[in-house]
Backbone as CSV, one residue per row, in Angstrom:
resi,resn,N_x,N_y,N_z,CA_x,CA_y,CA_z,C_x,C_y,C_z
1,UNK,17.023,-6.273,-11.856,17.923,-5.589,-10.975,17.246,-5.203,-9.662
2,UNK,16.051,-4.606,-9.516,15.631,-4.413,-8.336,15.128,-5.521,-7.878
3,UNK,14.062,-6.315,-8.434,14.437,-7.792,-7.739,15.460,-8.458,-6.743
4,UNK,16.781,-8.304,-7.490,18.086,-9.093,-6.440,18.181,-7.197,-5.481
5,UNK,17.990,-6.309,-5.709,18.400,-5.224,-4.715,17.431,-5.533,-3.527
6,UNK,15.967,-5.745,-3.889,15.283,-5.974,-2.558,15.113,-7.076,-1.985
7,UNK,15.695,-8.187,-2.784,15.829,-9.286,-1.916,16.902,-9.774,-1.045
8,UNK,18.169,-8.603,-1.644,19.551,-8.623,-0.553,18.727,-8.618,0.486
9,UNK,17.698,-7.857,1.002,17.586,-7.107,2.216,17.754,-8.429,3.150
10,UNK,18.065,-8.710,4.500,18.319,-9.600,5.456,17.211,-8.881,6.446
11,UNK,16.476,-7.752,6.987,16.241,-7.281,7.901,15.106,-6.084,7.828
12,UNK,14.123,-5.965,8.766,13.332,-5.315,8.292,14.292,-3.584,8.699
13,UNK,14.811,-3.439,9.416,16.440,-2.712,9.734,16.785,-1.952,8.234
14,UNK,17.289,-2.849,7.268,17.961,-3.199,6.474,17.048,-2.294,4.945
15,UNK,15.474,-2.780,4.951,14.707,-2.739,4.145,14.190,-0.811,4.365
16,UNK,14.114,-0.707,6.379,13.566,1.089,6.008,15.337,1.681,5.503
17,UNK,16.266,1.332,5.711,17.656,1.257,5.139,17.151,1.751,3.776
18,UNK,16.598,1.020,2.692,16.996,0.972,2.006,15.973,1.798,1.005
19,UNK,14.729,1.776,1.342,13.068,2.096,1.299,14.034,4.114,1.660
20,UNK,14.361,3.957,2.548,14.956,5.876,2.997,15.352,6.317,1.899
21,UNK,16.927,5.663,1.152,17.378,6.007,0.440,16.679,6.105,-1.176
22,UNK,16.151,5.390,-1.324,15.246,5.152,-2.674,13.713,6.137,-2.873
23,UNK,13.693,6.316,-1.676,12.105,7.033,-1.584,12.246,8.065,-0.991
24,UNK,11.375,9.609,-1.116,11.246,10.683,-0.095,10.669,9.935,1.015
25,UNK,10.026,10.613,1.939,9.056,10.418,2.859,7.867,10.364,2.293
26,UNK,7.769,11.312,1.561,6.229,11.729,1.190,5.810,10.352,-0.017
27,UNK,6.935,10.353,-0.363,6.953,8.593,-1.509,6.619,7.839,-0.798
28,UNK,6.942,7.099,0.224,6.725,6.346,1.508,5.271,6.289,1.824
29,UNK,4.866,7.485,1.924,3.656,8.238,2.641,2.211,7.818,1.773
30,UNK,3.157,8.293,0.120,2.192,7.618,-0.728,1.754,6.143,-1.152
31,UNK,2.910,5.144,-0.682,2.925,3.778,-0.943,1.874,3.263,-0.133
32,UNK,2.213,3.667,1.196,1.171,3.560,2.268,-0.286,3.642,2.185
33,UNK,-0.521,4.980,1.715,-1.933,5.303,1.525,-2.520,4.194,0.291
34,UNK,-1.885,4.315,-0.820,-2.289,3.107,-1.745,-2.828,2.303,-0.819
35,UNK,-1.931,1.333,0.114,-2.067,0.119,0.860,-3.140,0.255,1.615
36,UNK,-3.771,0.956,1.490,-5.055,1.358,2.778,-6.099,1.365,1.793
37,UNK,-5.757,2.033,0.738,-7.316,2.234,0.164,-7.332,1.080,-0.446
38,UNK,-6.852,0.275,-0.712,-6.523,-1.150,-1.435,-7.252,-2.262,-0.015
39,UNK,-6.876,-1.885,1.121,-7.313,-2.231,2.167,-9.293,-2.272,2.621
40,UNK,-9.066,-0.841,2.445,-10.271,-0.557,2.458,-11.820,-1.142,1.283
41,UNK,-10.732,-0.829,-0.056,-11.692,-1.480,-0.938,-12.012,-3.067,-0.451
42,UNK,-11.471,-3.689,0.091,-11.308,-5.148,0.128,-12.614,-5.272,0.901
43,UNK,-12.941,-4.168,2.340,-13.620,-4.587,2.967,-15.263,-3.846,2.950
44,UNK,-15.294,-3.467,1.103,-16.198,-2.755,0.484,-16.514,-1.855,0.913
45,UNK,-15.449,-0.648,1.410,-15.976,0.350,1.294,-16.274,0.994,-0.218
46,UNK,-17.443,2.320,0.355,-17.333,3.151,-1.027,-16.311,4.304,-1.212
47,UNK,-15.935,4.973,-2.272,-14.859,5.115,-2.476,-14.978,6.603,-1.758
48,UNK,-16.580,7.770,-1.603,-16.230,8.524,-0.417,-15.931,8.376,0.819
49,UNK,-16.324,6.487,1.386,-16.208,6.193,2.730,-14.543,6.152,2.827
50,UNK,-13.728,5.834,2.016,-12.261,5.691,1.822,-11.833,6.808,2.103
51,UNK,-12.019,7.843,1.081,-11.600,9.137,0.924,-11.527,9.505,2.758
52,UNK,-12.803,9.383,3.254,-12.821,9.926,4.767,-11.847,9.211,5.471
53,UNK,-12.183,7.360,5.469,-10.962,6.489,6.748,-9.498,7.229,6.150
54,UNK,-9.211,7.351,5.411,-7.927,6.691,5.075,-6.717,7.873,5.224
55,UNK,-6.951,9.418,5.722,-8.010,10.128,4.741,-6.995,10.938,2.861
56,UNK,-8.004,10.623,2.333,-6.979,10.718,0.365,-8.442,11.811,0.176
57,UNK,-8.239,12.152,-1.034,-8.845,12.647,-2.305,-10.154,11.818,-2.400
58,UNK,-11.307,12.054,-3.118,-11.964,11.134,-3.798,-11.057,10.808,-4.788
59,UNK,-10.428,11.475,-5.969,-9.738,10.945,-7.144,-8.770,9.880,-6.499
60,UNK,-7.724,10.275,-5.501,-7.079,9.440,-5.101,-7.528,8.243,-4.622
61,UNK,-8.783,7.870,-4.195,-9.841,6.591,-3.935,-10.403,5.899,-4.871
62,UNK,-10.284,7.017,-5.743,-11.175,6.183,-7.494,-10.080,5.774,-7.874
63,UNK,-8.649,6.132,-8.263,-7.696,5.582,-8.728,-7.473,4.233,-8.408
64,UNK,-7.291,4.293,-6.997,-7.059,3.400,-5.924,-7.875,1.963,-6.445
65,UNK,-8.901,2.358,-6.109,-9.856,1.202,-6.374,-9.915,0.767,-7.532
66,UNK,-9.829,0.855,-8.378,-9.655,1.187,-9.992,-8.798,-0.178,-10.386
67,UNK,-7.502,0.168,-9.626,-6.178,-0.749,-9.576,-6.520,-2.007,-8.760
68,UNK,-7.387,-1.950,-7.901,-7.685,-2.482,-6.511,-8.586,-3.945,-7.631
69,UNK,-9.381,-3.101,-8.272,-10.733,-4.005,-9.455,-9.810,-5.007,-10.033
70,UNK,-9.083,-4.047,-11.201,-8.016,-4.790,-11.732,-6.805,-6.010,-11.582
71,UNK,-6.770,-5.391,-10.117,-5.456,-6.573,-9.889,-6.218,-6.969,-8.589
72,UNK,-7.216,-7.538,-8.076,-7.579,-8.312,-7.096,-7.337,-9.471,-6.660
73,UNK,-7.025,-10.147,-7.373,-6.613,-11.672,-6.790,-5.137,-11.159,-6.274
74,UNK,-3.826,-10.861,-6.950,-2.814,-10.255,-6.361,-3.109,-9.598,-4.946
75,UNK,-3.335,-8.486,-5.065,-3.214,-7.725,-4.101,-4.059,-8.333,-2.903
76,UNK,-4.875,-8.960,-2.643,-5.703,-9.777,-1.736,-4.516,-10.841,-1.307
77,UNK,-3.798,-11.170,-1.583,-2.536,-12.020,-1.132,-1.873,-11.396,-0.394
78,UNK,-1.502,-10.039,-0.820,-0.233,-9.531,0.033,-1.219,-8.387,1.260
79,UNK,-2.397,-8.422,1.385,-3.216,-7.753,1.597,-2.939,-8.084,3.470
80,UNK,-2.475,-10.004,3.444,-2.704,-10.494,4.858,-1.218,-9.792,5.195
81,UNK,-0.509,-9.878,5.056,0.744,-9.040,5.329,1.028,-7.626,5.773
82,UNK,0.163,-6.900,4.621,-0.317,-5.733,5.407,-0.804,-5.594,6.757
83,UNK,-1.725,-6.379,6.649,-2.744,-6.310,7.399,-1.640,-6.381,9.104
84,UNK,-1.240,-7.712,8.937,-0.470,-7.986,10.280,0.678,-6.765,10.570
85,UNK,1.335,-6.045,9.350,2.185,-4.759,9.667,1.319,-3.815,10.396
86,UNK,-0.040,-3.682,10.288,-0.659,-2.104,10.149,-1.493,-2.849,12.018
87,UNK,-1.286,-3.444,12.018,-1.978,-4.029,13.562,-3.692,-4.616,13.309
88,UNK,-4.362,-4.484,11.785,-5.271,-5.041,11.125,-6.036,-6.374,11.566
């Protein structure tokens, strides 16, 4: 079901549309930060150097990276995408 809901989207318009209604801000806020320290791990930082760029928690950097270990080949894919959103 969310599959066909986020692939209706036609528009990046369409998607903070839809990202508003489904998420607080601060949800938003948090998706984001993931995407950074996920970012960051990539380009080996350590996980206090994260904590400072990005700026999170240490826990929130150990988590981060944690997931980052685990699912690396994934997330290194969608990583170039980021990258071109965030001006990277």
């Amino acid at each position: 079901m969310l599959y066909r809901l986020f692939t209706s989207v036609t528009s990046a318009q369409e998607l903070d549309q839809l990202l508003d209604l489904t998420f607080t801000e601060s949800e938003r806020n948090k998706i984001m930060e993931r995407w950074r320290i996920f970012d960051a791990c990539d380009r080996g930082l350590t996980q206090r150097e994260i904590a400072k760029q990005v700026p999170c928690s240490i826990v929130t950097a150990t988590r981060g990276a944690k997931i980052f270990k685990n699912n690396k080949e994934v997330i290194q894919r969608m990583l170039a995408e980021f990258r071109k959103e965030e001006g990277f």
